[in-house]
C-alpha positions as CSV (number, residue, x, y, z in Angstrom):
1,X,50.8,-43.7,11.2
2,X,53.3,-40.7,11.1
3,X,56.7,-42.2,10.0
4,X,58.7,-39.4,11.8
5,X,60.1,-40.8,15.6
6,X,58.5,-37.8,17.9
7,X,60.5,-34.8,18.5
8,X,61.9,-35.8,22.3
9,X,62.1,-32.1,22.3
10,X,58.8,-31.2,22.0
11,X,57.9,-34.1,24.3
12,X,60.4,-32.7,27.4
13,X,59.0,-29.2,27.0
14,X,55.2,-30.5,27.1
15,X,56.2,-32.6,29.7
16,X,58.0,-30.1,31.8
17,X,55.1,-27.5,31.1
18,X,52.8,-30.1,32.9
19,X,55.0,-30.7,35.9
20,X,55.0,-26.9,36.0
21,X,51.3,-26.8,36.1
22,X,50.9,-29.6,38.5
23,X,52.7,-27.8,41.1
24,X,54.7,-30.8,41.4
25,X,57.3,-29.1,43.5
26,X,54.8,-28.8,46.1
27,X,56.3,-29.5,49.7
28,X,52.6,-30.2,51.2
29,X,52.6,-33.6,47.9
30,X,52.3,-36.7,49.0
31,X,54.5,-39.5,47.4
32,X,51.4,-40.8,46.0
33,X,49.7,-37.6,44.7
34,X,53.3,-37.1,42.9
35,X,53.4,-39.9,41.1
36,X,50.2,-39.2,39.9
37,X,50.9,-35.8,38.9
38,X,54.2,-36.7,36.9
39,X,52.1,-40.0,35.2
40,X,49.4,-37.4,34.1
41,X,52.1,-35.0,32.7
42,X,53.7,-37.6,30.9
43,X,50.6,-39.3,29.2
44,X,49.4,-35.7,28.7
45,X,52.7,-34.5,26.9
46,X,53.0,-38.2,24.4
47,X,49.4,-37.5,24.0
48,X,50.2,-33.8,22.6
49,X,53.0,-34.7,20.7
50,X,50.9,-37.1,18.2
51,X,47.2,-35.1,18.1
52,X,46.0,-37.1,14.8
53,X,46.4,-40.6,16.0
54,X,43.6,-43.1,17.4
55,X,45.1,-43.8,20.5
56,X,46.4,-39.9,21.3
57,X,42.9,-39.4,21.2
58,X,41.5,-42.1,23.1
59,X,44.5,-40.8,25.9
60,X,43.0,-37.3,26.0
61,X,39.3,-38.2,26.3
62,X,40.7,-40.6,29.2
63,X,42.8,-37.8,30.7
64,X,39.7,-35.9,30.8
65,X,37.9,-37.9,32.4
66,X,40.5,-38.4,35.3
67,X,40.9,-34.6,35.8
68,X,37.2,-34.1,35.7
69,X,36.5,-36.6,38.2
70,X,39.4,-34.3,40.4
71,X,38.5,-36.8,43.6
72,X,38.8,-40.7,44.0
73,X,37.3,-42.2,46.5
74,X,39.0,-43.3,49.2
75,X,39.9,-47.0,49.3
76,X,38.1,-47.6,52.6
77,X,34.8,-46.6,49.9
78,X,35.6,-48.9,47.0
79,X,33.4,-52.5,47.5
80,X,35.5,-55.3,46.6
81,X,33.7,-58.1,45.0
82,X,34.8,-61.3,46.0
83,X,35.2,-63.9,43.7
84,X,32.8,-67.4,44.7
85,X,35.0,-70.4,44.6
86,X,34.1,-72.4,41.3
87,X,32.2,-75.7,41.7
88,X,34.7,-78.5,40.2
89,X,32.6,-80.6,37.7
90,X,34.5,-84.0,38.9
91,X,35.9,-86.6,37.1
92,X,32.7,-88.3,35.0
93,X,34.4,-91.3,33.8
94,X,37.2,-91.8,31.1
95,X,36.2,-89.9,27.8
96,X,38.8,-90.1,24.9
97,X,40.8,-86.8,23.9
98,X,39.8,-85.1,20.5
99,X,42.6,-84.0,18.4
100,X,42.6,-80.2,17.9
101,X,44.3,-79.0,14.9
102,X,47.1,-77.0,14.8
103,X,45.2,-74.1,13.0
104,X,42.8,-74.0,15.6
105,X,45.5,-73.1,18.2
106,X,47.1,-70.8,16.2
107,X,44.1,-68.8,15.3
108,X,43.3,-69.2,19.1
109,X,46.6,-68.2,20.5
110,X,46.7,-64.8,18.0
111,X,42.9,-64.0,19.2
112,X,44.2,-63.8,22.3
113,X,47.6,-61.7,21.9
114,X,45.3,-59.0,19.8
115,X,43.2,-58.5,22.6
116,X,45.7,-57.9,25.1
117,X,47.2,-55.3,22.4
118,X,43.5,-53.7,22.5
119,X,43.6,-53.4,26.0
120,X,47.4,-52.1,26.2
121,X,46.8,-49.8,23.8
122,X,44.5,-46.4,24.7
123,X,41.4,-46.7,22.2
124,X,42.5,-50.3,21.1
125,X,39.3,-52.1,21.7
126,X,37.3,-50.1,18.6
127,X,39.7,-50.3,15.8
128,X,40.0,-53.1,13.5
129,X,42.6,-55.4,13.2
130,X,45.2,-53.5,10.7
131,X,44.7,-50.1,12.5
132,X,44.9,-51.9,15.9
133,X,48.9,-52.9,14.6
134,X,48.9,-49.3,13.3
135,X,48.6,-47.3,15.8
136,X,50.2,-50.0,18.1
137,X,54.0,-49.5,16.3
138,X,53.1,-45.7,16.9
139,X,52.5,-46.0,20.1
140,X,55.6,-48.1,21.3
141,X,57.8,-45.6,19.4
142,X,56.2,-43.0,21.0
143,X,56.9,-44.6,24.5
144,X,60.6,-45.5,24.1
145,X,60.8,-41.8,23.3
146,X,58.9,-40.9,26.5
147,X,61.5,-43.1,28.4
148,X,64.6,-41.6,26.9
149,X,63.7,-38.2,28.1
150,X,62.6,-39.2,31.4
151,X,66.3,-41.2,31.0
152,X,67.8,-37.5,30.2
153,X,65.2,-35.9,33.0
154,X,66.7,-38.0,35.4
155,X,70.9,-37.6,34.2
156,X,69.7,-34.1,34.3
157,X,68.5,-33.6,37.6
158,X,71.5,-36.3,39.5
């Protein structure tokens, strides 16, 4: 993890450079198409700003894939798999409780927060545990920057 907080400056002018590119000033834009284009700029820019980290690259590789892709199918397309309802098992007589231990829930409840910081994190699910938490504070202080410049973008532009 690099111990310097990201140059905000380097991370407007990236960011700016992508709107530019994006044509995001485009009258013909939908709202939705917009948004897209200003997410895409933003990832693209955080992702730039920090090229040797795990998750920057993980970003890019996803990034490519979105602009390669260039269409989405329409939603009208897209199948929606419904879920079945779940069979209830019923009630099969009074059984007695066991005791869990305390360790058990502890070791169960931090299973579960590390993988919803794999899955918040881009590239999370294939690093182990220590470079998961990493590349995770990278990451966040990479995104607070990202939000004071879009903070600045938007004092800017009022």
């Amino acid at each position: 993890m690099q111990n310097t907080i990201p140059s905000k400056q380097g991370l407007l002018k990236t960011f700016l450079t992508g709107l530019r590119r994006r044509n995001i000033t485009n009258k013909g834009m939908t709202l939705l198409e917009r948004k897209r284009a200003i997410k895409f700029s933003a990832d693209l820019a955080m992702a730039s700003v920090r090229k040797e980290a795990k998750w920057s690259n993980a970003l890019m590789a996803d990034l490519s894939r979105k602009f390669q892709r260039k269409t989405v199918l329409p939603s009208k397309y897209r199948h929606v798999v419904s879920r079945g309802n779940k069979v209830s098992k019923g009630k099969r007589g009074a059984r007695p409780r066991r005791a869990v231990k305390a360790t058990a829930i502890a070791k169960c409840i931090v299973k579960k927060r590390e993988q919803v910081l794999r899955r918040l994190v881009p590239g999370g699910k294939y690093m182990d545990e220590c470079t998961l938490l990493d590349e995770t504070l990278d990451y966040l202080q990479l995104l607070k920057a990202q939000v004071d410049v879009m903070r600045l973008l938007v004092k800017a532009l009022e």
